[in-house]
C-alpha positions as CSV (number, residue, x, y, z in Angstrom):
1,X,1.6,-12.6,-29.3
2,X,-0.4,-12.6,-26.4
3,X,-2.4,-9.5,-25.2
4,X,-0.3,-9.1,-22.1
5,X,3.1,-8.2,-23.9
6,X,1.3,-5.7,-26.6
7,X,2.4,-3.2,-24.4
8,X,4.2,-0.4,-25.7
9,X,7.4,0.1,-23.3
10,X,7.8,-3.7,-22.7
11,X,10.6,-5.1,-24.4
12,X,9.9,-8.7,-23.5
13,X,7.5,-8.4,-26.4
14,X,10.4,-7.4,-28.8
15,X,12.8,-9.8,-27.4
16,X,12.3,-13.3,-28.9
17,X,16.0,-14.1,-28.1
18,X,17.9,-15.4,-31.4
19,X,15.5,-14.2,-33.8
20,X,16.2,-10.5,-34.1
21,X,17.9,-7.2,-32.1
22,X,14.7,-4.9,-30.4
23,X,16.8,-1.8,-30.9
24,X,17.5,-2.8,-34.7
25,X,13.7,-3.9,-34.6
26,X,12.4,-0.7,-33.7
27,X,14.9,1.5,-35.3
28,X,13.4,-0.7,-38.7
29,X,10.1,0.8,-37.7
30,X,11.1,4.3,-38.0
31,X,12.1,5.0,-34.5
32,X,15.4,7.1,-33.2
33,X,18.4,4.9,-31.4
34,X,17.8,7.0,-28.3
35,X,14.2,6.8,-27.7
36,X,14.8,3.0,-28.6
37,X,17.1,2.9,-25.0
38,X,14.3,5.3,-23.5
39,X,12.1,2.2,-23.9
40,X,14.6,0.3,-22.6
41,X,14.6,2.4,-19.3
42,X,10.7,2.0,-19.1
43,X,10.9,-1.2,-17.6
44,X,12.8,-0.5,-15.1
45,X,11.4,-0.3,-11.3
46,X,9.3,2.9,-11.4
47,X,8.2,4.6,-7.7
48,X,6.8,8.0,-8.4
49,X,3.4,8.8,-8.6
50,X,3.1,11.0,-12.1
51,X,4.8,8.2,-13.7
52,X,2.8,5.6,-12.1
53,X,-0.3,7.3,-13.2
54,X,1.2,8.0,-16.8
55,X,2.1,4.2,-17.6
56,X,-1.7,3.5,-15.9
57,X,-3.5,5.6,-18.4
58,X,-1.1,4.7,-21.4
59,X,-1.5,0.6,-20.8
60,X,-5.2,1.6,-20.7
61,X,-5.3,3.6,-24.0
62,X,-3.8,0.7,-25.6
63,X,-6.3,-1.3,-24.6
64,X,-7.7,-3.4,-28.2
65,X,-5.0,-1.7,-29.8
66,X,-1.4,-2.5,-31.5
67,X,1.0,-1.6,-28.7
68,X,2.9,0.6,-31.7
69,X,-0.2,2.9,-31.9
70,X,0.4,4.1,-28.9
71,X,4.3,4.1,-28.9
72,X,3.9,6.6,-32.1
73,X,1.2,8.8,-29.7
74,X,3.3,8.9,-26.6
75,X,4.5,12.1,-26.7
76,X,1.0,13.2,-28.0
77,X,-0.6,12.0,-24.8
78,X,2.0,14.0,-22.7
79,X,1.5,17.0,-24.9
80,X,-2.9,16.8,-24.7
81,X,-2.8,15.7,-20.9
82,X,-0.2,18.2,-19.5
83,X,2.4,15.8,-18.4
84,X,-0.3,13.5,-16.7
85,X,0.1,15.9,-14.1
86,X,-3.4,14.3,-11.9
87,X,-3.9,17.4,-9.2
88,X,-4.5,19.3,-12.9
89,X,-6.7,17.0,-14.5
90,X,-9.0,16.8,-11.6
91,X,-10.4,20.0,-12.8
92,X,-11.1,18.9,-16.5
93,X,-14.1,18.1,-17.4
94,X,-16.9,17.5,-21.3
95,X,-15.0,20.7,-22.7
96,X,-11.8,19.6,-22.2
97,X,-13.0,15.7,-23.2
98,X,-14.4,17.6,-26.0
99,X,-11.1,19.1,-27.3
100,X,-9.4,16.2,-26.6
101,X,-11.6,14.4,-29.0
102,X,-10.5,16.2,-32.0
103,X,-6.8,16.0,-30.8
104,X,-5.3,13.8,-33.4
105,X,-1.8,13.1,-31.4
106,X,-3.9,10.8,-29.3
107,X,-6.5,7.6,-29.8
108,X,-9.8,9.7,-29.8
109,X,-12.1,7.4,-27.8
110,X,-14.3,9.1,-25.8
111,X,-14.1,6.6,-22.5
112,X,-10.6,6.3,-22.7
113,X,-10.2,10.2,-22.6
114,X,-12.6,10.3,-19.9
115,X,-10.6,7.3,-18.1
116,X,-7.8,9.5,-18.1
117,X,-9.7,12.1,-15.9
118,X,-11.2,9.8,-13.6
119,X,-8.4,8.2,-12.8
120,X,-6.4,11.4,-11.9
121,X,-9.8,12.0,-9.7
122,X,-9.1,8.5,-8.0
123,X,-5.2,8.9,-8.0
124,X,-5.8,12.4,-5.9
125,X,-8.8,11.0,-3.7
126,X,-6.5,8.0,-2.4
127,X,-3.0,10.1,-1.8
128,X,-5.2,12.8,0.2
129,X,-4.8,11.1,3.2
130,X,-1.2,11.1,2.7
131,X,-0.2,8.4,1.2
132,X,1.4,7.8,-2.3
133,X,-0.2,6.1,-5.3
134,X,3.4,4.3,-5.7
135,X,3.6,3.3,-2.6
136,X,-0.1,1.6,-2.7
137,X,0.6,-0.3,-5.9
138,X,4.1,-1.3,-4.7
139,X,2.2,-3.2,-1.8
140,X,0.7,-5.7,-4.0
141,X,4.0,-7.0,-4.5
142,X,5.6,-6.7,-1.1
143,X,6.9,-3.4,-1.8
144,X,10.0,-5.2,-4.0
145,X,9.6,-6.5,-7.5
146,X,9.1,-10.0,-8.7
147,X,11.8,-11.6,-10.1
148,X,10.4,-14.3,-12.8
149,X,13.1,-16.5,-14.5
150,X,10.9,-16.8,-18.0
151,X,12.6,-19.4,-20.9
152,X,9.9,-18.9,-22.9
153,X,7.5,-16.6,-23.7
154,X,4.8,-19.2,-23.9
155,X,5.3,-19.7,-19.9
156,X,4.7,-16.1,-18.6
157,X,0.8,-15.5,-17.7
158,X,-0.9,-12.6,-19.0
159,X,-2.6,-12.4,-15.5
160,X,-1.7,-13.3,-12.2
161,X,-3.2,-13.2,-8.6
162,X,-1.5,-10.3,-7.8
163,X,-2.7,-8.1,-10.9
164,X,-6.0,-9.3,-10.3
165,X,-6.1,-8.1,-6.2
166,X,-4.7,-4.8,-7.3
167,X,-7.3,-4.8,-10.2
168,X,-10.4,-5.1,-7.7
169,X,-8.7,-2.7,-5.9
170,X,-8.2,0.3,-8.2
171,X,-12.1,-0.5,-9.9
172,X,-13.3,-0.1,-6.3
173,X,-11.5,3.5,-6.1
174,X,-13.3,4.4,-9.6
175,X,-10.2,3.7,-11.9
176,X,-11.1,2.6,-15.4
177,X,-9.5,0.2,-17.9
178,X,-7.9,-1.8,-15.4
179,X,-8.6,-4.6,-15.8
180,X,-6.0,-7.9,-14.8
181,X,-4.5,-8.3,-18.1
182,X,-4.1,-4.6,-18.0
183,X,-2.9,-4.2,-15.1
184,X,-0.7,-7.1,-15.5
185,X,1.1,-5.0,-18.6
186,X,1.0,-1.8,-16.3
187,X,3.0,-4.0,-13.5
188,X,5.6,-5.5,-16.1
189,X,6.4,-2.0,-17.5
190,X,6.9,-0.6,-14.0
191,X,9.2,-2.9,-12.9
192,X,6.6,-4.4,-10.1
193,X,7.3,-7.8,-11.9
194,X,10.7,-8.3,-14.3
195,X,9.3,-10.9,-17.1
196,X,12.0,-10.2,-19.3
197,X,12.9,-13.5,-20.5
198,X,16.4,-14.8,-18.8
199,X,18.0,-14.8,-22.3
200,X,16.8,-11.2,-22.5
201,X,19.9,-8.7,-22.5
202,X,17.8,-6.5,-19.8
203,X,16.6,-9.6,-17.4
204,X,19.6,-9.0,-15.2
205,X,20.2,-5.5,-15.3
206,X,16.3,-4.4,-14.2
207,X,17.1,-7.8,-11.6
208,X,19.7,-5.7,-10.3
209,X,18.0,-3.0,-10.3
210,X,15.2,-4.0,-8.5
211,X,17.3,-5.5,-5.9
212,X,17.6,-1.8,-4.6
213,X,14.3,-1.1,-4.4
214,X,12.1,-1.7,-1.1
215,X,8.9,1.0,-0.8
216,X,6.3,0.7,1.9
């Protein structure tokens, strides 16, 4: 598989039409029917910033890692970081990196918890002039996702022009761990870019989802 569909809410990377059910796949794996479907819903067009900012830090905490690590440590990582809530993490700092540390719901790597806190730093220092962190990511795309018509999985890049512009751009600001093939994953499970494969039972419904969608 390659590195850009080990991403944990991405079903594109479960798909591989013909060979097996995702739900059945991941209910095999020890995983409920109805957090299966939440999955599901994770790839559809996102436009808030907490959840923006959530999916951000989670693609980069999988970073080097087996997307499932950090499926089974979601709910973890919402429980150490207080619902990713940014204007709240500004104010953490080495104790709170310290506890975190020790925090076994979570991958205890000391940049990536530190990541976590920078970026909320960056998040809040680029919405204070009134803008929205959603909207800003949503431009590198026109403000409407991209609607790929993927056969194969082989075909669909694990970087693209795009991911790379808004890569620069959210390294300049002081994010961390977002790099193009991260942020590549970030944009296919917020709906920026639909590469579910066309045989995929969820390539037209987030398609017609995203038709609705048009931020600026």
């Amino acid at each position: 598989m390659r590195a850009a569909f080990v991403l944990f809410p991405n079903l594109t990377a479960l798909d591989f039409v013909g060979v097996y059910d995702p739900v059945t796949r991941l209910r095999s794996m020890g995983f409920w029917p109805d957090f299966t479907w939440e999955l599901a819903a994770l790839t559809e067009p996102i436009t808030d910033d907490r959840g923006l900012f959530q999916l951000i830090c989670l693609e980069g905490a999988q970073a080097g890692l087996a997307w499932v690590t950090i499926l089974r440590k979601r709910e973890g990582y919402r429980r150490a970081f207080e619902g990713f809530d940014p204007a709240r993490l500004t104010m953490w700092g080495e104790p709170e990196v310290a506890r975190l540390l020790g925090d076994e719901g979570i991958v205890r790597n000391r940049a990536k918890v530190r990541s976590v806190l920078s970026n909320a730093r960056a998040l809040v220092a680029l919405t204070d002039g009134g803008g929205s962190f959603a909207s800003h990511c949503w431009s590198f795309v026109g403000g409407r996702p991209i609607q790929n018509r993927w056969t194969a999985m082989g075909q669909v890049p694990a970087e693209t022009d795009a991911s790379r512009a808004l890569s620069r751009d959210l390294r300049a600001r002081g994010f961390s761990f977002v790099g193009p093939t991260i942020v590549y994953a970030f944009m296919q499970s917020a709906g920026l870019v639909n590469d579910h494969l066309v045989g995929c039972f969820r390539h037209a419904e987030v398609a017609a989802l995203g038709r609705s969608v048009q931020m600026t």
